[in-house]
C-alpha positions in Angstrom: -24.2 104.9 105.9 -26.0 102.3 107.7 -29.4 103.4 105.4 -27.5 103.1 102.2 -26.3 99.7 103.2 -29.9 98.9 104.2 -31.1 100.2 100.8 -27.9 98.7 99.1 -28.7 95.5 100.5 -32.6 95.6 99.6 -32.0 95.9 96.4 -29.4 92.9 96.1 -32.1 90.8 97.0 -34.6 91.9 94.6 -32.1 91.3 91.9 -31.0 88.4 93.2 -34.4 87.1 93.4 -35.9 88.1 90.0 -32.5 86.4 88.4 -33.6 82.9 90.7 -36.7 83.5 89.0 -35.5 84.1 85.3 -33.3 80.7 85.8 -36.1 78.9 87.2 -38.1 80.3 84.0 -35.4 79.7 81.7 -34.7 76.0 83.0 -37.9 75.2 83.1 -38.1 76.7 78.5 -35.1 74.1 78.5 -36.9 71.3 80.0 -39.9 72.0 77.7 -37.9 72.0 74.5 -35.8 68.9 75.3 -38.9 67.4 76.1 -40.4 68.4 73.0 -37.2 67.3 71.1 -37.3 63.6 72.7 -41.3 63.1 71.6 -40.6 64.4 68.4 -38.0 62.1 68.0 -39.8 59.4 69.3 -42.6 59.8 66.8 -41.0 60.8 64.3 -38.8 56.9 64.8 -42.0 55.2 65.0 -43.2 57.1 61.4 -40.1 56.1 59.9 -40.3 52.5 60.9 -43.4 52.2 59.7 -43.0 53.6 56.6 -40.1 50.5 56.0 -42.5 48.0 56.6 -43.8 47.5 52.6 -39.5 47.3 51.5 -39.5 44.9 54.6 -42.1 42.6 53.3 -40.8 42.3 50.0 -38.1 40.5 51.5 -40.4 38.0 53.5 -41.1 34.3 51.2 -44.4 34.1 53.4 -48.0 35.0 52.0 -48.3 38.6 53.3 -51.3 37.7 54.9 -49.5 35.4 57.1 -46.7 38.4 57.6 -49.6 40.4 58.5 -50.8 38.3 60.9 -47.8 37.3 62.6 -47.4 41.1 63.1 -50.8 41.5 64.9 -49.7 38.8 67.2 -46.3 39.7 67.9 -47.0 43.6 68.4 -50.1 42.9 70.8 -47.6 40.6 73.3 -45.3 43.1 73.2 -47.2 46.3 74.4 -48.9 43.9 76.7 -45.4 42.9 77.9 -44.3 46.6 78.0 -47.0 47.2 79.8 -47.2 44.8 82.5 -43.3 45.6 83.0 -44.0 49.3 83.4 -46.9 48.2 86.4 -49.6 49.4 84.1 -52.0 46.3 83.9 -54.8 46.1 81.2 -58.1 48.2 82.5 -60.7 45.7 81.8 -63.6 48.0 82.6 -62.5 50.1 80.3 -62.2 47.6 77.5 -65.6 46.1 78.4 -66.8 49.3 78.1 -65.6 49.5 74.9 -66.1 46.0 73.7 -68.3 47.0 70.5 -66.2 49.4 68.8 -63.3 47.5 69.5 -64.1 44.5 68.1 -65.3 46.8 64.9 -62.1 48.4 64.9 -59.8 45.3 65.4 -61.5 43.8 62.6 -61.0 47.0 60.3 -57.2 46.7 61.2 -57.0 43.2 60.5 -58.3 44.0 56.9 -56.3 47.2 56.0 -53.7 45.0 56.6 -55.1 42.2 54.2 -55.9 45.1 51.2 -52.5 46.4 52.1 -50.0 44.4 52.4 -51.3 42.7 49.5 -51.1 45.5 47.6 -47.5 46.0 48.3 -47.3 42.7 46.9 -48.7 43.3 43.3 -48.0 47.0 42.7 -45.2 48.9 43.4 -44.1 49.5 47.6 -44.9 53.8 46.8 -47.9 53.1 44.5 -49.6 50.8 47.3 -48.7 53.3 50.1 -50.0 56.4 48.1 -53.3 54.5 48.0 -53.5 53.5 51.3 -52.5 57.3 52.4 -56.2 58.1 50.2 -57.5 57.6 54.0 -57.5 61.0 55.0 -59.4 61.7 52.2 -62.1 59.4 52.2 -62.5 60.3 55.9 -63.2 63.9 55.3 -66.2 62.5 52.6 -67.3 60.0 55.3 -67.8 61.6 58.2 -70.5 64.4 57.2 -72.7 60.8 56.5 -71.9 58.8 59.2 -70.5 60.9 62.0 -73.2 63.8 61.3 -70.2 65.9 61.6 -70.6 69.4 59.5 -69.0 69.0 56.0 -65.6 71.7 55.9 -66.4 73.3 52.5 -63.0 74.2 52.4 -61.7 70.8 52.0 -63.0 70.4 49.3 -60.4 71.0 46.5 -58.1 69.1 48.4 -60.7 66.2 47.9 -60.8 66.8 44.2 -56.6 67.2 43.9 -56.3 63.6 45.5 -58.8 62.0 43.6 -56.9 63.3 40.2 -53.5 62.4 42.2 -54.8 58.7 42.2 -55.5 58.9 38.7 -52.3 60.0 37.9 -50.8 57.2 40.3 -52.9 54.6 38.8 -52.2 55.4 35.0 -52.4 52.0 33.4 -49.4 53.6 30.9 -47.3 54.9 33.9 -44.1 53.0 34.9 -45.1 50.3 38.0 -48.5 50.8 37.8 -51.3 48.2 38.1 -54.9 48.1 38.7 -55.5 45.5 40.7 -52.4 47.1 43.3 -54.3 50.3 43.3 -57.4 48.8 43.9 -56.3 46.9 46.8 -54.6 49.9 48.4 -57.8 51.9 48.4 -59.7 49.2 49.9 -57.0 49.3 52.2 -57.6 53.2 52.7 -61.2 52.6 53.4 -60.7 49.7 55.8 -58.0 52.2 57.2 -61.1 55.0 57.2 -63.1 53.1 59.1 -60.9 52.3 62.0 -61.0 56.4 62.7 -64.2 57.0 62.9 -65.0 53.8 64.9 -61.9 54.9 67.2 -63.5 58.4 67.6 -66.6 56.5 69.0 -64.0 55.1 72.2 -64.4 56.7 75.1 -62.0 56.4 78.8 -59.8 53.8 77.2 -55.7 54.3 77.4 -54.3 54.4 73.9 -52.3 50.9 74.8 -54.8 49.3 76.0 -56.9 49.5 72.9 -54.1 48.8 70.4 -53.2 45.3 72.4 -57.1 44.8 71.7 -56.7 45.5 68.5 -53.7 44.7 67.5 -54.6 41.1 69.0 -58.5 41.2 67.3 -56.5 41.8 64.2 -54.7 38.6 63.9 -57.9 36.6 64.8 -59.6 38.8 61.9 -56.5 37.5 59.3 -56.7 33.9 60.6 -59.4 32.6 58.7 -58.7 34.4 55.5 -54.7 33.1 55.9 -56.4 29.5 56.3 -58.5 29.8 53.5 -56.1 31.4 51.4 -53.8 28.5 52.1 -55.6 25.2 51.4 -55.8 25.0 55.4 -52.4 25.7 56.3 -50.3 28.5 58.1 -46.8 28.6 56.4 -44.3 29.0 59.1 -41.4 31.5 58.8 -37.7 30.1 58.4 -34.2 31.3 58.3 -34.0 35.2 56.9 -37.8 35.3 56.5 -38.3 34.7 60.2 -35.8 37.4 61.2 -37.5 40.0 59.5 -41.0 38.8 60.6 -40.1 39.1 64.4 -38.8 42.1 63.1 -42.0 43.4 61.9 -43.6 42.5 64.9 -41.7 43.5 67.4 -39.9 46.5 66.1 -42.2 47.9 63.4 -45.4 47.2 65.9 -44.7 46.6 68.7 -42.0 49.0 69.8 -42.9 51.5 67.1 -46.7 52.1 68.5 -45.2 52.5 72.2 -42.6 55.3 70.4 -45.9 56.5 68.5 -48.0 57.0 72.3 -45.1 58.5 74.1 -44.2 60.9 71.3 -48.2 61.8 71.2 -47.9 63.4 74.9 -47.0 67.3 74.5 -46.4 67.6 71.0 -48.6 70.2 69.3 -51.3 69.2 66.6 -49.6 70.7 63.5 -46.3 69.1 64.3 -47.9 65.7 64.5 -49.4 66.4 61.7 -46.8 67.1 59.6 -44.7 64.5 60.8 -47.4 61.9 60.0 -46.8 61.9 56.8 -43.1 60.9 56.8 -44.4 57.4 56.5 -45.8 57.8 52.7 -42.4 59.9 52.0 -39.9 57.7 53.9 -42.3 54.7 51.7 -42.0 56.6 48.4 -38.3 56.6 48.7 -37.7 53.1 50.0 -39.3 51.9 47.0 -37.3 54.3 44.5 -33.9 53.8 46.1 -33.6 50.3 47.4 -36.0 48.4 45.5 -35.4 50.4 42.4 -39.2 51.1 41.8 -40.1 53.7 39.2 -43.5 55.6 38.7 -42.9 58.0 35.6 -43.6 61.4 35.5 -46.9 60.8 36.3 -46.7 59.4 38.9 -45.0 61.5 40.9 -47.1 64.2 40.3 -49.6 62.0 41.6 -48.4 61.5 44.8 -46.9 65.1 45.1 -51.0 65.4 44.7 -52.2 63.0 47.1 -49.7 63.6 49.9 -49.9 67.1 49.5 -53.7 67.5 49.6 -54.1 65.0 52.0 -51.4 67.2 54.2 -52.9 70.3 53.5 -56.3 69.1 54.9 -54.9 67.9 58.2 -53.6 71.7 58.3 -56.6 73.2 57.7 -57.9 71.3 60.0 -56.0 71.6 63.0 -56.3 75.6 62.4 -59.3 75.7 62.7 
C-alpha cells in the first residue's frame, strides 16, 4: 500500500510539474502575442497618422514649406523631450560618429519634404503620395550603382509595373492629374531614396537619436528655401492654421515616429512590411473621401500598380 502511494504520489508530481511547465509555456505564447498585438498597433497608428498628413495640410493657409519646417522643429523637441523624460539622454559619440551621413541625410529629409508637400499642394493629396511611394522603386535601381549591392533580377517586373503605374497616375487626360504635381512627388521619392541608402551607411546610433538629428537638420535645410521663397519672411501660423501645425508636429512627428520605433522592436519583417504601406492607402482614401479628389479609371489602376509592385518587392525581399 505504502509503494502504491509512493508511486501514486511520484507520478502526481510529474504531472503536476509538466502542467506548471505548459502554463509557464502558454503564459509566456500570451505575453508574446499581446506584445506583438501592442507594436503592431503602435505602428500601425503611427502609419495611419502619417498617411493624414497631405489632407492635414490642405487645411493649413501657410506656404507648405513653412508647414514643413515647423514640423522638423516641433517633432525634433519632442523626441528629445521624450527622450530626456524617459532618462535616455542624446549619445553624442555616437552622433559624432556619425556626423557625415547625418548631415546628408537631414538635408535629404528636409528636401522630400520641400518636393512633397509641395506636391500635395498642386496635385491631388493620392496623386502626390503615389509619387512619393515611387521610393521603393528607385531604391531597388539605385542601389546595385551606388551601394555595389547585387542587382535582384527578380525585381525587376515589379520596376517596369510601377514605372507604367506612374504613367497611368500622371495621365495629363486623367481626372486630378498634373505634371508639375507628379513631378514634384518623384523628386520627392528620390530625395526620399536617398535618405535610405545614406541611413544604411549609420552605424551604433539609436534610431531616436538620429531622427532628433535629423528631424532638427531638416528644418535648418527648409529655412533658407522658406526665406527665399518668401521675400525674406517666415509667415507665422494663426488661429485654426496653428492648431493643426502643432498638430503636425507634435502628433504626426513627433509622437508618431516614437509609436513608429517602439512598434519596430519584435515585429517580424513581412508584417512591417505590409503595414508600411497603409500610409499610401490610408492617403489614397483621405483624398477620395474627405477632400473629394478623383483620379479616373486610370488612375487607380495606376496606383493599384505602384503600391502593389512596390509591396510586392519589399516581399520578395524580406523572403529572401
Amino acid at each position: 500500500m505504502i509503494g502504491n502511494a509512493g508511486k501514486g504520489l511520484c507520478i502526481f508530481r510529474l504531472i503536476h510539474r509538466h502542467l506548471g511547465i505548459h502554463e509557464r509555456n502558454v503564459r509566456g505564447n500570451l505575453f508574446l502575442v499581446m506584445s506583438n498585438a501592442g507594436e503592431r498597433l503602435k505602428y500601425t497608428t503611427a502609419v495611419i497618422l502619417y498617411g493624414t498628413i497631405g489632407m492635414f495640410l490642405r487645411y493649413v493657409s501657410l506656404p507648405s514649406e513653412v508647414t514643413a519646417m515647423c514640423r522638423g522643429i516641433l517633432g525634433s523637441l519632442f523626441i528629445l523631450l521624450f527622450r530626456t523624460l524617459t532618462r535616455h539622454p542624446i549619445d553624442m559619440d555616437a552622433v559624432k560618429a556619425n556626423a557625415k551621413w547625418l548631415v546628408l541625410s537631414g538635408i535629404s529629409l528636409g528636401l522630400n519634404w520641400i518636393f512633397l508637400f509641395a506636391a500635395y499642394m498642386t496635385t491631388t493629396v493620392a496623386i502626390a503620395s503615389i509619387c512619393n511611394y515611387m521610393a521603393p522603386i528607385f531604391v531597388i535601381c539605385l542601389t546595385p550603382l551606388l551601394l555595389k549591392e547585387p542587382l535582384d533580377r527578380a525585381k525587376l517586373p515589379y520596376v517596369g509595373l510601377a514605372f507604367l503605374g506612374v504613367l497611368l497616375v500622371s495621365n495629363p487626360s486623367g481626372e486630378g492629374a498634373n505634371l508639375t504635381g507628379v513631378l514634384l512627388g518623384l523628386t520627392a521619392a528620390l530625395c526620399f531614396t536617398a535618405i535610405v541608402i545614406f541611413n544604411r551607411k549609420l552605424t551604433d546610433i539609436n534610431s531616436y537619436d538620429k531622427s532628433i538629428v535629423q528631424l532638427a537638420l531638416s528644418a535648418v535645410t527648409i529655412l533658407p528655401y522658406a526665406l527665399i521663397h518668401n521675400h525674406g519672411t517666415i509667415p507665422l501660423p494663426a488661429g485654426n492654421a496653428l492648431w493643426i501645425v502643432l498638430m503636425l508636429g507634435i502628433v504626426h512627428t513627433g509622437f508618431a515616429y516614437c509609436l513608429y520605433f517602439s512598434g519596430l522592436k519584435n515585429l517580424p519583417v513581412q508584417t512591417i512590411a505590409v503595414l508600411g504601406y497603409l500610409e499610401p492607402v490610408v492617403s489614397v482614401l483621405c483624398s477620395v473621401l474627405f477632400l473629394r479628389e478623383t483620379m479616373g479609371i486610370t488612375g487607380w489602376i495606376g496606383t493599384v500598380l505602384v503600391i502593389g509592385s512596390a509591396l510586392l518587392g519589399e516581399l520578395h525581399g524580406t523572403e529572401h
